[in-house]
C-alpha positions as CSV (number, residue, x, y, z in Angstrom):
1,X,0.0,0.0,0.0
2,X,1.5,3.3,-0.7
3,X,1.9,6.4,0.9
4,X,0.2,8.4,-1.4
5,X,-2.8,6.0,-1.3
6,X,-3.1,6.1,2.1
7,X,-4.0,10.2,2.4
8,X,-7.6,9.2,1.4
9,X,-8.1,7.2,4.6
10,X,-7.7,9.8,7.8
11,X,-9.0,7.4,10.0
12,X,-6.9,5.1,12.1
13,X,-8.5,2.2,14.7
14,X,-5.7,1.7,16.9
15,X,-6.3,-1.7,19.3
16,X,-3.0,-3.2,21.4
17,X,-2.5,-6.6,21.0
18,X,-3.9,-9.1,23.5
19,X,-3.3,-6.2,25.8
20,X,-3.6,-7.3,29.8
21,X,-1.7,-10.3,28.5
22,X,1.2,-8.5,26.8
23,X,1.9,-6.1,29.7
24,X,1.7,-8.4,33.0
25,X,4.3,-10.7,30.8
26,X,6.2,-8.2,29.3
27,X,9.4,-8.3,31.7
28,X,8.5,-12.0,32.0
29,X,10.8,-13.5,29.4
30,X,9.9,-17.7,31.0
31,X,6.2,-16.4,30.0
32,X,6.8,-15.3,26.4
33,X,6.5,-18.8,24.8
34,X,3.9,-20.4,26.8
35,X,-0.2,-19.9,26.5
36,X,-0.2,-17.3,29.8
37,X,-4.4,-16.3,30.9
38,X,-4.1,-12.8,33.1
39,X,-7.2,-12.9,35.7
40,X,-9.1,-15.8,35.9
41,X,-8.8,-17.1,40.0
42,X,-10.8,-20.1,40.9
43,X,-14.1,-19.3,40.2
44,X,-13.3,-16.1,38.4
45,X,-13.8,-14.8,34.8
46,X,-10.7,-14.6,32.1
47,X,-9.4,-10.9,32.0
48,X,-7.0,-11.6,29.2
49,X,-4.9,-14.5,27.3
50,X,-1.9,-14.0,25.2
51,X,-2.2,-15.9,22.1
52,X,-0.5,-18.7,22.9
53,X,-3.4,-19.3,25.1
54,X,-6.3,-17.9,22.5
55,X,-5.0,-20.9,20.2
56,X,-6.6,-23.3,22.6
57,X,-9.8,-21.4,22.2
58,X,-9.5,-18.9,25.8
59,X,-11.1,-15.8,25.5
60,X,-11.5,-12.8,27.5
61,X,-14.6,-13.3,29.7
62,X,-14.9,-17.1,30.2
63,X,-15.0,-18.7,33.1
64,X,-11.9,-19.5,34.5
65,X,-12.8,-23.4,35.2
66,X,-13.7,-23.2,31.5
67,X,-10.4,-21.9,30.2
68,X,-8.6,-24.3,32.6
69,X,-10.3,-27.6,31.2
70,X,-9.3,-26.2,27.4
71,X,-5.7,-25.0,28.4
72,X,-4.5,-26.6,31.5
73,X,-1.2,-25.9,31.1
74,X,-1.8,-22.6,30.9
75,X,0.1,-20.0,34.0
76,X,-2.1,-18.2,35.6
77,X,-0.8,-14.2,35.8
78,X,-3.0,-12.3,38.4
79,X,-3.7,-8.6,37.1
80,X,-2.2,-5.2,38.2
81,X,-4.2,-2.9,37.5
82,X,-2.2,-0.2,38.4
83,X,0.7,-1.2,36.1
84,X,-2.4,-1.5,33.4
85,X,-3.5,2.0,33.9
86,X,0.3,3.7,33.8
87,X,0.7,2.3,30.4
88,X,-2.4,2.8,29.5
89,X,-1.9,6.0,30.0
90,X,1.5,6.6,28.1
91,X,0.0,4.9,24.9
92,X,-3.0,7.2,25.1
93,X,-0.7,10.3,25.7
94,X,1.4,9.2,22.4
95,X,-1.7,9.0,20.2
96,X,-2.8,12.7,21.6
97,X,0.7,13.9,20.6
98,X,-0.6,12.9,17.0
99,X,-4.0,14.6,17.2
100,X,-6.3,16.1,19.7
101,X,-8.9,14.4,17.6
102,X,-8.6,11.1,19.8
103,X,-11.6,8.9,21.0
104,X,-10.8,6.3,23.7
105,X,-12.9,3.4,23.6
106,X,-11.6,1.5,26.3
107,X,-7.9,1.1,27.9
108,X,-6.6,-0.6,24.9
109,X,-7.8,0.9,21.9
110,X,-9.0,4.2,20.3
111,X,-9.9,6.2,17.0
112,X,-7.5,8.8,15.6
113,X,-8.4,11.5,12.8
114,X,-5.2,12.6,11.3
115,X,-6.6,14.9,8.6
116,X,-4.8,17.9,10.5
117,X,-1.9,16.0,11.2
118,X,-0.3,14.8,7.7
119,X,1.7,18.1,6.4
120,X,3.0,17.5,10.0
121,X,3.7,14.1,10.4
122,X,3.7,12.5,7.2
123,X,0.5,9.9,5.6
124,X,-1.9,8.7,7.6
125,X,0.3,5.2,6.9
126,X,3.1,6.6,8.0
127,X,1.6,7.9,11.3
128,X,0.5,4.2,12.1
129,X,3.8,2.4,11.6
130,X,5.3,5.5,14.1
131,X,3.0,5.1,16.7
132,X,3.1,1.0,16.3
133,X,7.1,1.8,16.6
134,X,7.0,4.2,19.4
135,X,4.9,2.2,21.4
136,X,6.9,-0.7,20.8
137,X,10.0,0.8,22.1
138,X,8.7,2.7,25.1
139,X,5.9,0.0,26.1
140,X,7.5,-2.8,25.0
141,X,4.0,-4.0,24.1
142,X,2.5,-4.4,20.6
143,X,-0.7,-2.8,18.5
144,X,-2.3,-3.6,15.3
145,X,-3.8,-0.5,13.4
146,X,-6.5,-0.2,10.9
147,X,-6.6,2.9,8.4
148,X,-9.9,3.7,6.7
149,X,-11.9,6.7,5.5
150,X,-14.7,5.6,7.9
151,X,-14.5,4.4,11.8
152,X,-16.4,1.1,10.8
153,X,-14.0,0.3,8.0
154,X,-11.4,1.1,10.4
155,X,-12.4,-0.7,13.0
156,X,-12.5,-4.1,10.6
157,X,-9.3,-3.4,9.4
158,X,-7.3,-3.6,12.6
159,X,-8.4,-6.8,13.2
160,X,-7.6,-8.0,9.9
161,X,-4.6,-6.7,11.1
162,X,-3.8,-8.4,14.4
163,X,-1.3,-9.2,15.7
164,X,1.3,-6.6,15.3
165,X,0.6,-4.9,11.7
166,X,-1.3,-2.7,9.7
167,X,-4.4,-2.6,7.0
168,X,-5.3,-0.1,5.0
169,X,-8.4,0.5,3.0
170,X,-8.4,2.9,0.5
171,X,-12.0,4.5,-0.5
172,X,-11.5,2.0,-4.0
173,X,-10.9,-1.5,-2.0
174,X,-13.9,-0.6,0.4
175,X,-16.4,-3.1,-1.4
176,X,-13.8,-5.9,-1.8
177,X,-13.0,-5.8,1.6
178,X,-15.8,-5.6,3.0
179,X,-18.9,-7.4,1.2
180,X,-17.0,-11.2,1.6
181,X,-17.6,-10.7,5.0
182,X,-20.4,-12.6,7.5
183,X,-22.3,-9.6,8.6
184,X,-22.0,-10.6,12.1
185,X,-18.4,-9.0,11.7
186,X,-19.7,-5.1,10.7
187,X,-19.1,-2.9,13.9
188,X,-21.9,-2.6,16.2
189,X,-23.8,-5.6,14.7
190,X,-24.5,-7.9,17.5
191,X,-25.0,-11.5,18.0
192,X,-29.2,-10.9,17.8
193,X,-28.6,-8.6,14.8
194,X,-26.8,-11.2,13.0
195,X,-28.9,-13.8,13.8
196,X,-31.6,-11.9,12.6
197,X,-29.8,-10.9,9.4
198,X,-28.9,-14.8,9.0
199,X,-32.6,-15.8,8.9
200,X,-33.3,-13.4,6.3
201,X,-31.2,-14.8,4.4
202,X,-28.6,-11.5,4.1
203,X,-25.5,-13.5,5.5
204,X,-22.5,-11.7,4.1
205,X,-22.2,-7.7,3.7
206,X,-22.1,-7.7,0.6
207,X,-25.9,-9.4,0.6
208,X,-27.3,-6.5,3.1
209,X,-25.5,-4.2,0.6
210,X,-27.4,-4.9,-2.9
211,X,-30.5,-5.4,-1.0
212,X,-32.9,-2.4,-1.6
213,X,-32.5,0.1,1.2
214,X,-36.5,0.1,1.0
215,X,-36.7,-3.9,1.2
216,X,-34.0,-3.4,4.4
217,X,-36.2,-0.8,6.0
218,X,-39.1,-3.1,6.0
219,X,-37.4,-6.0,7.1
220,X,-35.6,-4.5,10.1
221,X,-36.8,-1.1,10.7
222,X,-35.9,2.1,8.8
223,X,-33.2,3.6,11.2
224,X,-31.6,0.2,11.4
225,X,-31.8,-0.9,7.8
226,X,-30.1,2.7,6.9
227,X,-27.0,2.5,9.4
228,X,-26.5,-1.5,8.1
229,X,-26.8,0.2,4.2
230,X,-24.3,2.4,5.4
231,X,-22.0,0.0,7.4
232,X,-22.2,-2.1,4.0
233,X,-21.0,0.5,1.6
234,X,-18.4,1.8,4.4
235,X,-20.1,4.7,3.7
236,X,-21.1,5.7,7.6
237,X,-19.5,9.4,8.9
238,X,-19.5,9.8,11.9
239,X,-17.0,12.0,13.5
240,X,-14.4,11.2,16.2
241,X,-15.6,12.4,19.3
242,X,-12.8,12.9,21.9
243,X,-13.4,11.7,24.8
244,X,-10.8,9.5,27.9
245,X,-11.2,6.1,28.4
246,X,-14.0,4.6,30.5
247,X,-12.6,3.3,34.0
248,X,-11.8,-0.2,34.4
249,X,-14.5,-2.3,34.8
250,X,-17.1,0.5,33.8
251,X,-18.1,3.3,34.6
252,X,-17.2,7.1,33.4
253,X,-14.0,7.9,34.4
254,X,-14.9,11.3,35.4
255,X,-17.7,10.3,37.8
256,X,-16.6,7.0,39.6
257,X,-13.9,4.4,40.4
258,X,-14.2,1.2,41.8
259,X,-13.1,-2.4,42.4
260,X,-14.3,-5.6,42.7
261,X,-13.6,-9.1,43.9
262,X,-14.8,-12.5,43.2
263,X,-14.1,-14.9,46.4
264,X,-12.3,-18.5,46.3
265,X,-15.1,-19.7,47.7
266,X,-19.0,-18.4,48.6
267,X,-18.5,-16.6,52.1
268,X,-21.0,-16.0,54.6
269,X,-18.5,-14.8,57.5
270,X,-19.4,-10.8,58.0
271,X,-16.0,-10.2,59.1
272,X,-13.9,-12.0,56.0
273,X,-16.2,-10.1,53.7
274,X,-15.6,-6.6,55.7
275,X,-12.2,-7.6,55.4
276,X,-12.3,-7.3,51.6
277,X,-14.6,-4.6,51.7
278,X,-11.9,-2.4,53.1
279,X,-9.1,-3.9,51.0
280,X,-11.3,-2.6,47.9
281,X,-12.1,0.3,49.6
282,X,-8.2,1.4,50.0
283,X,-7.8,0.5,46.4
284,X,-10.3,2.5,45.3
285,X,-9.1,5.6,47.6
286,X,-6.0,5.2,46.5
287,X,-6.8,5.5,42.9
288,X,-8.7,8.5,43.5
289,X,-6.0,10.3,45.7
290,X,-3.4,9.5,42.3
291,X,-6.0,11.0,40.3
292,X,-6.7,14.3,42.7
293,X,-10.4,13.4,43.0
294,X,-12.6,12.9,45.5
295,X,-16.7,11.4,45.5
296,X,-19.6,12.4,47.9
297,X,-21.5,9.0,47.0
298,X,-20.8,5.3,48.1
299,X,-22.1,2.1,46.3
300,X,-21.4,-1.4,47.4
301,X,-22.2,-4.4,45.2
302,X,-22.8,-8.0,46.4
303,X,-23.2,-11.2,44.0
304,X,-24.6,-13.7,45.7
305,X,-24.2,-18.0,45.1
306,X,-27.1,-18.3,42.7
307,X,-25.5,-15.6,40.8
308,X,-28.1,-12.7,41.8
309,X,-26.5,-9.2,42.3
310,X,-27.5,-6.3,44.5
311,X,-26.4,-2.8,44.4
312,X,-27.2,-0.3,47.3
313,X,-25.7,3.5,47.5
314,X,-25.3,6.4,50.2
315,X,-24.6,9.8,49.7
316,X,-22.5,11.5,52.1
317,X,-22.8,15.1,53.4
318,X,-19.5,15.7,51.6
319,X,-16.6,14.3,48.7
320,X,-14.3,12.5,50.2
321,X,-10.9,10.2,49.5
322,X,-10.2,9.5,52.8
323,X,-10.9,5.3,53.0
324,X,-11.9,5.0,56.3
325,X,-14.3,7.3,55.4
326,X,-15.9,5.3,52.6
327,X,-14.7,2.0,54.5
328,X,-17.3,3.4,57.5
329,X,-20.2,4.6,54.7
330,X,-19.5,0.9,52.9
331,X,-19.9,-0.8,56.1
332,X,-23.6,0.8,56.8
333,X,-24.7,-0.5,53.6
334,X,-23.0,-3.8,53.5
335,X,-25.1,-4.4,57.6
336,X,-28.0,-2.5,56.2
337,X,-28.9,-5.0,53.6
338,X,-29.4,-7.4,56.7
339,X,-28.2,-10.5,54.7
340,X,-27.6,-13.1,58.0
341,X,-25.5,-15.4,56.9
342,X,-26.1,-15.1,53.0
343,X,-23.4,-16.5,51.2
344,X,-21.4,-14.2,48.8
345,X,-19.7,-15.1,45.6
346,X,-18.5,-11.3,45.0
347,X,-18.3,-7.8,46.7
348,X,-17.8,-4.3,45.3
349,X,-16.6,-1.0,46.2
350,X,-17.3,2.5,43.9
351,X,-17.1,5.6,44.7
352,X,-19.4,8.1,42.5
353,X,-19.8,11.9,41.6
354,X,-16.3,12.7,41.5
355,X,-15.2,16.2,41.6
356,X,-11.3,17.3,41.6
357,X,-9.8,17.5,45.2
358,X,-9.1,21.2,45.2
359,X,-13.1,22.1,44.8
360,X,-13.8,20.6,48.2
361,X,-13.1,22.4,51.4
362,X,-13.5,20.5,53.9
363,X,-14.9,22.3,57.6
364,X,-12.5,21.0,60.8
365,X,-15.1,19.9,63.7
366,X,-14.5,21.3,67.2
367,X,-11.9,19.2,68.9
368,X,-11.0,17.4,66.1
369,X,-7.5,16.2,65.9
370,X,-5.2,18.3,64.1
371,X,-3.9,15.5,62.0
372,X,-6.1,12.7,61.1
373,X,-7.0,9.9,58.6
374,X,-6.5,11.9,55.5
375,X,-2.9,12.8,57.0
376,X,-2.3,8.7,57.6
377,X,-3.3,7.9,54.2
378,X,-1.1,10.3,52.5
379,X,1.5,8.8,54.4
380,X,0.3,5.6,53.3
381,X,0.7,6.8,49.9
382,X,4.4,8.0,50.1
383,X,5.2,4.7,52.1
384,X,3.7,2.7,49.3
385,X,5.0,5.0,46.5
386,X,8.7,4.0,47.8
387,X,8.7,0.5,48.9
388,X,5.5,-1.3,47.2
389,X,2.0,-1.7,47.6
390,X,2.4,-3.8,50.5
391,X,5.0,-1.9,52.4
392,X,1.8,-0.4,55.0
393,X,-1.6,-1.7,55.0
394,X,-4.8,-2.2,57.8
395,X,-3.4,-4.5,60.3
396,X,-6.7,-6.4,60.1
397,X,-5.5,-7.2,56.2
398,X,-2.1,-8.5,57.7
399,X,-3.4,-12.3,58.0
């Protein structure tokens, strides 16, 4: 593909490659040639696999006594998500020193527009194989890119590309790329959608494509049959939007953080499930103290045995990252929901309505101490900055 070509296609669908995976084995050289599964404890779900690993047929999101039974030899990596989030971070910042123009869709992959950016920085090709490079070298992790005049084309294109390379799709290749295609692989088109399409009869693009867009309507609905027109012809415009990426495990980033754990084992012993309660919630406060926020509204979320799962919230009088603050709130809701005795598969700490840290002022109470929690977890934070996340933690977290 040349160069030249390549200025009619602005677009560029950026995704790392296997990305949880890549980064907890990255300084792991005994991990690089064996299938490695990130996540995944007993009775957990499969975060990530590397593709050593996705060759046995593991996936992101199975059960973990799923992905054991196809890959047993398989190592088990358990996920930092801190470590996640700093490079993350880096390969975000990279692809804004491109363009402003930068939608995040998730930690690992985002849409560039590059129309401003070419008399800068070179064709839109060119721009991919930097960042791929520049990532490589700093991150030491991989990405695949897709290059396209739309975000759906895109999209398909970087996984055409995986792992580790580039597609492009100029404007004149759009049909032949994408109408030998099952349908179920245009972006946004869902497992009900192509099931749907299937039973009509419209299994590759290229059939929803020289369908009448009149005959479509009818079938599926006029603002449906339209957007699958346009996904067909790669023909859709919509614009990057910038925006950050969403917090893990959900959520808008600028409005909550939270944390999550699946047990061993179901646990109906108040005082182990405190226990983790407060390990989440220091996580969590953590997090919010690295990112200068703090939240006024406290959620817990319990998953029971049969697999039901119950959210309850509390709004305090004001934000705060101070953990024994939202330890104390999370507590209150956790007796509240008067469980005696349930048994628990999961419990969940978030913190919601963030604001930045400098916006709240805080009133002293008369006789308070001059220095109190907020001045311990701060020290907590240098502490752990220095020596590791374990160097000072609740002694009730010691055993």
């Amino acid at each position: 593909m040349s160069a030249d070509k390549s200025m009619l296609t602005p677009i560029l669908h950026v995704d790392m490659d296997a990305f949880y995976a890549s980064v907890a084995t990255r300084d792991r050289p005994d991990l690089q040639d064996v299938p490695v599964i990130v996540g995944g404890g007993y009775r957990g779900v499969v975060l990530s696999a590397n593709y050593h690993a996705r060759h046995h047929g593991v996936r992101s999101g199975m059960p973990a006594t799923r992905a054991r039974r196809l890959c047993p030899q398989a190592v088990v990596v358990a996920p930092d998500y801190d470590v996640f989030g700093v490079v993350s971070s880096a390969v975000m910042e990279n692809f804004r020193k491109v363009t402003p123009l930068v939608e995040v869709l998730s930690m690992d992959e985002a849409f560039l527009d590059v129309r401003g950016s070419t008399r800068r920085l070179g064709s839109p090709l060119a721009i991919a194989e930097q960042l791929r490079a520049t990532i490589h070298d700093e991150q030491g992790v991989t990405c695949s890119v897709g290059v396209a005049a739309s975000v759906s084309v895109a999209k398909l294109a970087s996984r055409r590309a995986k792992p580790d390379g580039v597609v492009v799709v100029p404007p004149d290749e759009i049909t032949s790329f994408l109408h030998p295609l099952d349908v179920g692989e245009l972006y946004g088109v869902g497992e009900k959608t192509q099931a749907m399409l299937h039973r009509l009869g419209l299994v590759r693009v290229g059939d929803v494509a020289h369908t009448p867009l009149r005959t479509l309507q009818r079938a599926v609905g006029a603002s449906l049959g339209s957007h699958l027109h346009e996904l067909a012809w790669g023909s859709d415009r919509r614009e990057i939007t910038p925006r950050s990426a969403p917090a893990f495990g959900g959520g808008d980033p600028d409005k909550s953080m939270g944390a999550q754990e699946t047990f061993g084992r179901d646990i109906d012993d108040r005082e182990v499930i405190l226990r983790e309660v407060l390990k989440l919630t220091a996580k969590v406060a953590g997090r919010m103290r690295v990112a200068g926020v703090a939240g006024r509204t406290v959620s817990i979320t319990v998953r029971f045995a049969d697999f039901t799962t119950i959210t309850r919230s509390r709004t305090m009088p004001e934000a705060t990252d101070v953990t024994q603050e939202i330890y104390r709130t999370a507590t209150r809701l956790y007796d509240g929901l008067g469980l005696q005795r349930a048994r628990l598969r999961l419990v969940g700490v978030r913190v919601e309505g963030l604001v930045p840290r400098e916006t709240v002022h805080r009133q002293a109470l008369l006789g308070e101490r001059e220095h109190g929690w907020s001045d311990a977890d701060r020290a907590v934070d240098r502490a752990t900055l220095r020596f590791g996340a374990a160097a000072v933690r609740p002694a009730s977290l010691l055993s």
